[in-house]
C-alpha positions as MATLAB code, in Angstrom:
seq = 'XXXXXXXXXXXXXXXXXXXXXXXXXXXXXXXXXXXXXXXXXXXXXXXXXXXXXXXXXXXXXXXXXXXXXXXXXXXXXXXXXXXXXXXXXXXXXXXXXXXXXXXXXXXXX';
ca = [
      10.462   -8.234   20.273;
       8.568   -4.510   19.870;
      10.186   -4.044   16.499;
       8.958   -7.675   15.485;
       5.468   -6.202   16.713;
       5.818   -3.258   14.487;
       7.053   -5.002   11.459;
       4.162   -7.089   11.244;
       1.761   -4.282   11.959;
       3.711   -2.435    8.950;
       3.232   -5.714    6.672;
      -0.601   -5.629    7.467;
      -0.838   -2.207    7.379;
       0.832   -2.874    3.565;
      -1.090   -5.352    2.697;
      -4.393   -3.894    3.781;
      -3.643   -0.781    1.773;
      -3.068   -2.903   -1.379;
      -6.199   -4.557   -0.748;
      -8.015   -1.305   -0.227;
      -6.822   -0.705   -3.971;
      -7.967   -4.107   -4.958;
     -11.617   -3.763   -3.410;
     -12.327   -1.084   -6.126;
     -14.367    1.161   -3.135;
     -15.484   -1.168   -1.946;
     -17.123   -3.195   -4.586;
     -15.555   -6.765   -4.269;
     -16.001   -8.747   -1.147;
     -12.873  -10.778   -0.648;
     -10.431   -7.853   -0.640;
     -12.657   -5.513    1.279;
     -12.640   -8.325    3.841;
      -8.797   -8.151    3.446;
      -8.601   -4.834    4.066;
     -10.613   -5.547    7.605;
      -8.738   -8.498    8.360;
      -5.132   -6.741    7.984;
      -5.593   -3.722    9.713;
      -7.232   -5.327   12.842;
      -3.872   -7.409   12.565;
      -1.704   -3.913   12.070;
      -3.718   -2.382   15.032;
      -3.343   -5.180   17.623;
       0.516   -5.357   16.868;
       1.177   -2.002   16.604;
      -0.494   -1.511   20.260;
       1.942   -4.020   21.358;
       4.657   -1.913   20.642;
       3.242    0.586   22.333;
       3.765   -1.355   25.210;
       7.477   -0.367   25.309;
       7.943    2.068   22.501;
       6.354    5.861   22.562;
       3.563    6.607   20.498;
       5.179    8.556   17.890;
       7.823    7.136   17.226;
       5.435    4.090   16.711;
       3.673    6.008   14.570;
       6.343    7.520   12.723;
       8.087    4.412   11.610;
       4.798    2.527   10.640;
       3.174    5.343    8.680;
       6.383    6.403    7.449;
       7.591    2.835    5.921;
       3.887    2.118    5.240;
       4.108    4.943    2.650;
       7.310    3.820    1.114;
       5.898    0.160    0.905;
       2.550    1.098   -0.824;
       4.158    3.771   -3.118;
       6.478    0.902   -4.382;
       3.380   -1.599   -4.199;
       1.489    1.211   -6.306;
       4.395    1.495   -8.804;
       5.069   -2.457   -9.371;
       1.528   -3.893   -8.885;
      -0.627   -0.902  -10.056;
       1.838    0.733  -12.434;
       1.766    3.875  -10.732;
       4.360    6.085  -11.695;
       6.940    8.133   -9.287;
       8.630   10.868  -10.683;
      12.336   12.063   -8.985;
      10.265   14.632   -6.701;
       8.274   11.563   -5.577;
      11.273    9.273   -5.157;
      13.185   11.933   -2.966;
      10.046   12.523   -0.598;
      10.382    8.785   -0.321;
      14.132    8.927    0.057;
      13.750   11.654    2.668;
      11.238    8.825    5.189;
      13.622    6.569    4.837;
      16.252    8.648    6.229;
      13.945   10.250    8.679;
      13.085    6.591    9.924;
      17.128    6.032    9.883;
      17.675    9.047   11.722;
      15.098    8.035   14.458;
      16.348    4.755   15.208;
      19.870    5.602   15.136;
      20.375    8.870   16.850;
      16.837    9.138   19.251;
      17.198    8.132   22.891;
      13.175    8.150   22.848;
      13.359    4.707   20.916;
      14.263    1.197   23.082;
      17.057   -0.615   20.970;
];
């Protein structure tokens, strides 16, 4: 159930990001509420994992997949470009994440 926890704080967490975009600093209500709204969502699930799951590795995983999400978010909504050193930083989360879940006895799985 923990990793259900953090999956949905990663989606708000997303989501809030791409609405921080969208609020233009600020300057349009609805998706500066949005931005509110999702990462008091990504915050109250994310302490729920913390129930069972230690801190950072919590972290790690949500920031770390956070990033990947926005900086695809950024490159299909925005049209922000990635360039191969960009991609491979990316690449190198992922496996960091991988590496994490598969191999660390400090993670419940």
């Amino acid at each position: 159930m923990h990793y259900l926890w953090l999956l949905i704080a990663i989606i708000s967490e997303t989501l809030g990001t791409t609405a921080l975009q969208a609020s233009q600093q600020f300057t349009r209500l609805w998706p500066s509420l949005a931005v509110i709204a999702c990462y008091l969502v990504s915050f109250y699930f994310m302490a729920l994992a913390l129930k069972v799951m230690p801190v950072g590795i919590v972290y790690a995983i949500w920031s770390g997949l956070g990033i990947v999400c926005i900086a695809g978010i950024g490159y299909i909504v925005f049209g922000q470009k990635l360039d191969l050193a960009a991609v491979f930083g990316l690449s190198l989360i992922i496996v960091g994440i991988l590496v994490i879940h598969i191999f660390s006895a400090a993670t419940t799985h």
